[in-house]
N, C-alpha and C positions, 0 to 999 in steps of 0.2 A: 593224789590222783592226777593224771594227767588232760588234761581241760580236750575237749572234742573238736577236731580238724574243723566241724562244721560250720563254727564261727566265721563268715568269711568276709567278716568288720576288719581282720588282722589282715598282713601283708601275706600271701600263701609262698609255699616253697615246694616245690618239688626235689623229692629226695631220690636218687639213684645210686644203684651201687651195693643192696643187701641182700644177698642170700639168705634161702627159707633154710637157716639153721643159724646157730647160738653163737658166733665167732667172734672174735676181735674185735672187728670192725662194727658189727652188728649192736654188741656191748657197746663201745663208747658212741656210735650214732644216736645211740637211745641214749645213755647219758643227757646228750649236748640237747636232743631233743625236750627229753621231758626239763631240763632247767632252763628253754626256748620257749616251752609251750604256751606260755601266759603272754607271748610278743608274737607270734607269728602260726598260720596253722600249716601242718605241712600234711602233704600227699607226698604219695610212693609211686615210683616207677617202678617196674621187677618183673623178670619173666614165668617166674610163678608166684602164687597168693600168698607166699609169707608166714604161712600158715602157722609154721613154728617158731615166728619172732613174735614172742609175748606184747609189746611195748606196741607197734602198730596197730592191732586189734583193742585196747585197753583205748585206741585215741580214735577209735570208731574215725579212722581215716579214709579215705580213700584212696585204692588201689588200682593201681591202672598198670594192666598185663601186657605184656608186651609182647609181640614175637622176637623169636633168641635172632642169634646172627645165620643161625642158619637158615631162615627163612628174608633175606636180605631188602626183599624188592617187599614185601610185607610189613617189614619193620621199618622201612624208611617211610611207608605211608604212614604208618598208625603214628609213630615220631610227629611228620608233618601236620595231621588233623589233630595232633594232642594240643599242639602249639598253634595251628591258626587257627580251628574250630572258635574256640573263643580269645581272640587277642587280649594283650596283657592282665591272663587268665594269674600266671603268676610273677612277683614280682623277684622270685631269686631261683634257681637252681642249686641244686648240690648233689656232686656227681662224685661219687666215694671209689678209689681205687685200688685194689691189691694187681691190677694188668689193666691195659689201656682196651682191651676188646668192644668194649662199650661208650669209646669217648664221642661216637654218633650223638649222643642225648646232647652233650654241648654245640655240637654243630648244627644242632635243628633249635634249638635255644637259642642261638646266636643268630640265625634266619630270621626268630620270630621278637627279636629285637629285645630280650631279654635280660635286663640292664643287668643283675649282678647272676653272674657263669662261674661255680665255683668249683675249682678240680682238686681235690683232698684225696692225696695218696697216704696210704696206712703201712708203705712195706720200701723196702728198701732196694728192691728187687722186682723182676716180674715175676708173677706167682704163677704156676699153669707149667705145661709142658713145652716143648719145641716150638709148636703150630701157636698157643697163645703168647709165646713170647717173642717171634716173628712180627705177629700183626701189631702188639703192644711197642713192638721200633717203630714199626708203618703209622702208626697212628699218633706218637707223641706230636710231630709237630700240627697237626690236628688240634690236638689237646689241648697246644700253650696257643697256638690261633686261635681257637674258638671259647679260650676262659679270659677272665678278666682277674678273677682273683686265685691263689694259686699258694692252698694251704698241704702241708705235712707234718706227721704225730710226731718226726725227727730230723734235726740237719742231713741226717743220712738218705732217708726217704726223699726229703725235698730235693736233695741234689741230685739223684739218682733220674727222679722222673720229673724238675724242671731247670734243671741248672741251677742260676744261681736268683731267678727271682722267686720268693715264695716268702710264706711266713711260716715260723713253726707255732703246730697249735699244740700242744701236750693234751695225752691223752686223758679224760676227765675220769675224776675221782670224786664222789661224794662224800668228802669226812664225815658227814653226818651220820651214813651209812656205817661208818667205823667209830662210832663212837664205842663207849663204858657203857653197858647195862646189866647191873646186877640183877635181875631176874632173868634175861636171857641165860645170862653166865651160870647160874642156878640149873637153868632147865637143860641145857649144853653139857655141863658137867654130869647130870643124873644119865642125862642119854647115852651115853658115852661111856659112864662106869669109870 
């Protein structure tokens, strides 16, 4: 079971970067999160409720909605009162990226004096069409301005979207999760025929 955001004895982190559906990125965020959870509590950023990422709801976290980019002069308020409403509300950021559309959350983070800004791309490429892979050029030097630290799932990804400063972080795997069990193995095989 993953321990409750609510705790706020821990250092909090605000997490950005997860689409309300099941992807990649969604899977190993939670990962890294639930083997995090007993060291730090984290909250979401996200322009909708998440609704369908199991792992956020299970951490009774809080969710903090944002306006998209298409509502600009909105989203740069809610951004600014998330961060100065209560100063050093959190002590980390983690801003997950398949396209840089979003790399504003680190530059209102870095305003609000936010010692560790961390930008983790998942892709090796800008993901999106024309119009988001556009803004996602406009935006990198953004991105390495306003992070501090500057993780990727691969050499490829890291290079891609910061040169050559980053660390590679592999994407997490629970072996546990893949262990031997003979009575699953039992009930899998009956199911199955």
């Amino acid at each position: 079971m993953v321990s409750s955001a609510l705790d706020h004895n821990k250092p909090r982190v605000l997490v950005s970067g997860l689409s309300n559906g099941l992807g990649g990125t969604e899977i190993v965020v939670g990962r890294y999160i639930k083997a995090l959870s007993s060291y730090a509590t984290f909250e979401f950023l996200a322009t909708s409720d998440l609704s369908d990422v199991a792992f956020v709801h299970e951490m009774n976290s809080e969710i903090h909605i944002c306006p998209d980019i298409d509502r600009p002069i909105k989203r740069f308020e809610y951004l600014d009162h998330l961060f100065q409403d209560e100063p050093n509300r959190y002590q980390a950021v983690w801003c997950n990226f398949n396209h840089l559309l979003y790399a504003d959350v680190l530059r209102a983070a870095q305003r609000a004096n936010v010692s560790v800004r961390i930008a983790h791309s998942h892709s090796s490429r800008f993901l999106g069409g024309l119009p988001t892979q556009v803004i996602s050029r406009f935006n990198r030097r953004a991105a390495l301005r306003n992070s501090n630290v500057r993780l990727a799932c691969s050499k490829e990804a890291g290079s891609f979207f910061w040169g050559d400063n980053f660390q590679v972080l592999p994407n997490a795997l629970n072996f546990n999760d893949m262990e031997y069990d003979p009575v699953s193995r039992v009930v899998i095989r009956e199911e199955f025929g």
